[in-house]
N, C-alpha and C positions, 0 to 999 in steps of 0.2 A: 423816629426821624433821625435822631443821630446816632444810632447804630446804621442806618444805611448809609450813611456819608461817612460813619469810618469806616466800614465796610466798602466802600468805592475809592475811598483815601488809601486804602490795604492793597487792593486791586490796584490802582495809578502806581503806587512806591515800587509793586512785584512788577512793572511791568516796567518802568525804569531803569530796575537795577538788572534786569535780563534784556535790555538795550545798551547798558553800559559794560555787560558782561560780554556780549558779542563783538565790543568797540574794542574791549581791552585783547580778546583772542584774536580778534582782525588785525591787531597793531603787530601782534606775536608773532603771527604766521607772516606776514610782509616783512618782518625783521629776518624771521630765523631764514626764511625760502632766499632772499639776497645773500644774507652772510653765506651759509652753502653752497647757493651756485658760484659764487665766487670763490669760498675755499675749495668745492670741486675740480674748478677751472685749474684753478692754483697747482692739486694734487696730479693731478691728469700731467701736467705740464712735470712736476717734483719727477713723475716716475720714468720716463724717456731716460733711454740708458744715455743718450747721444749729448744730454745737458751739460753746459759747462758749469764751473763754480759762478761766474759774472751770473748769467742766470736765474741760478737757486737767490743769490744775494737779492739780484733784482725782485724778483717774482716777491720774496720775504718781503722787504721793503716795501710791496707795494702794498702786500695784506697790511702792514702795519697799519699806513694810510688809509687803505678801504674804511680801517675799523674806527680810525679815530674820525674820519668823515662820517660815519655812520653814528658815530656817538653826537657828532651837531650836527646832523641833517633832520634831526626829528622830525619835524613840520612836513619835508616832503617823503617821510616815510609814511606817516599819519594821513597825509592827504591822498599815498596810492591804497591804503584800507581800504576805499570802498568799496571794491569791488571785490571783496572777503567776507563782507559781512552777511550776514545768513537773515533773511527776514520769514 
């Protein structure tokens, strides 16, 4: 009898931790795919021959911002995961 119930308690933990596995690569992938498209945006914009210096300064600036918002905006990073997660 209680080798089946560690045996299901084994089963419950593995199944957990490959629920919390897919949370934590959900978070990953919403983090890195924003950071990107925004540095993409960014570099797109860097390589125009036609840019002034005000510009590049600006554009920099604004990365700086994106990232340090992105560092406290957790919550609604974690909240756009769900629809990353693999079931």
């Amino acid at each position: 009898m209680q080798n089946k119930l560690w045996t299901r308690d084994c089963r419950l933990i593995h199944g957990l931790i490959k629920q919390m596995e897919q949370l934590e690569t959900a978070v990953v992938i919403v983090i890195w795919h924003t950071i990107l498209e925004r540095f993409n945006s960014a570099s797109l914009s860097l390589q125009k021959v036609e840019i002034d210096l005000l510009s590049v300064v600006k554009l920099y600036d604004s990365l700086i911002t994106f990232l340090l918002q992105m560092r406290d905006g957790f919550d609604e990073t974690e909240s756009r995961r769900e629809g990353y997660v693999l079931r």
